[in-house]
N, C-alpha and C positions, 0 to 999 in steps of 0.2 A: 305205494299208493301213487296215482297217477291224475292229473288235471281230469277232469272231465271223463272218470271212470265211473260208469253205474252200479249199485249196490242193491239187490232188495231191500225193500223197508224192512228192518228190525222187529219194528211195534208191532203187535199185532191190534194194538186201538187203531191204525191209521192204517195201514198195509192195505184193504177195505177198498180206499179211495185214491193212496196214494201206491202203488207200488213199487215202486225204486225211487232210488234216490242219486243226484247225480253231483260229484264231487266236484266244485267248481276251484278249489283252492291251490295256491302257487305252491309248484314245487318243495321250491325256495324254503317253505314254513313246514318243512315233513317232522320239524321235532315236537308241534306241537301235539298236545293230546287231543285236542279237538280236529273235525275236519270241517270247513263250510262247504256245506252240502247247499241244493233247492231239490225242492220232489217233483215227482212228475205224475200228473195226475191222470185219470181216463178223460178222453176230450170229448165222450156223446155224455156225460153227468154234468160237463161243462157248456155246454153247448148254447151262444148266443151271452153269455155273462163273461168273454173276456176279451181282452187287447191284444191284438199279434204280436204288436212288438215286444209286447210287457211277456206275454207267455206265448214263443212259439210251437207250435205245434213241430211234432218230433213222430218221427217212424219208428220205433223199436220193437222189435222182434213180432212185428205184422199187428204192433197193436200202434191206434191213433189216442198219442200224450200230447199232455201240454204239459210245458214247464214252466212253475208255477213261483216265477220268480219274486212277488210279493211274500212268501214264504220262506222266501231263504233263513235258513240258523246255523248255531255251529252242534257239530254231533260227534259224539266221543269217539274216536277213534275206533276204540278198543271196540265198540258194540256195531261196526259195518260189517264185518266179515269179511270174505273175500270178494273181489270185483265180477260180476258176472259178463262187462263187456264195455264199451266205452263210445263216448258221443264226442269224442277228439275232431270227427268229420261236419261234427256242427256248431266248431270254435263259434265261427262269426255271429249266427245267430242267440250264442248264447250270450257270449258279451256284449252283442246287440242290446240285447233284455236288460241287463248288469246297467249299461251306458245309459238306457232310457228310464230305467226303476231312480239312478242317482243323480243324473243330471237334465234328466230330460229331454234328452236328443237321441 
């Protein structure tokens, strides 16, 4: 498992609104059984109800996401599956998100 590898949503409760899920978690901690994920939502159901910095907007696979970093949790390893592809080319604005959700900058 890889930083900032995206996974489909699992759930089928949430899959709906959220569909993938983007693995934001250090290396460093791959023995854990959980992984910290945030999901990425559709951004026209979003539209005008969010923060750029807080959730930016994301290109993936010709669809317009937002990453919906008020959401972040941790998710069981064992129930991601395998990676469908990864958002590694949008380090900065994710830990943008991360830096302003915890510190406010």
């Amino acid at each position: 498992m890889a930083q900032f590898d995206v996974y489909r949503n699992p759930s089928p409760t949430t899959r709906k609104h959220y569909p993938y899920l983007v693995d934001i978690q250090s290396p460093y901690l791959d023995d854990l059984a959980t992984r910290i994920v945030i999901p990425l939502a559709y951004a026209a159901a979003l539209s005008g109800t969010t923060m750029a910095r807080l959730t930016p907007e994301i290109d993936y696979e010709g669809e317009r996401l937002l990453l919906m970093t008020p959401q972040i949790a941790a998710f069981p390893k064992n129930k991601l599956g395998a990676p469908i592809g990864t958002l590694a080319h949008m380090r900065g604005a994710i830990l943008g998100a991360l830096d302003f959700a915890v510190v406010g900058i």
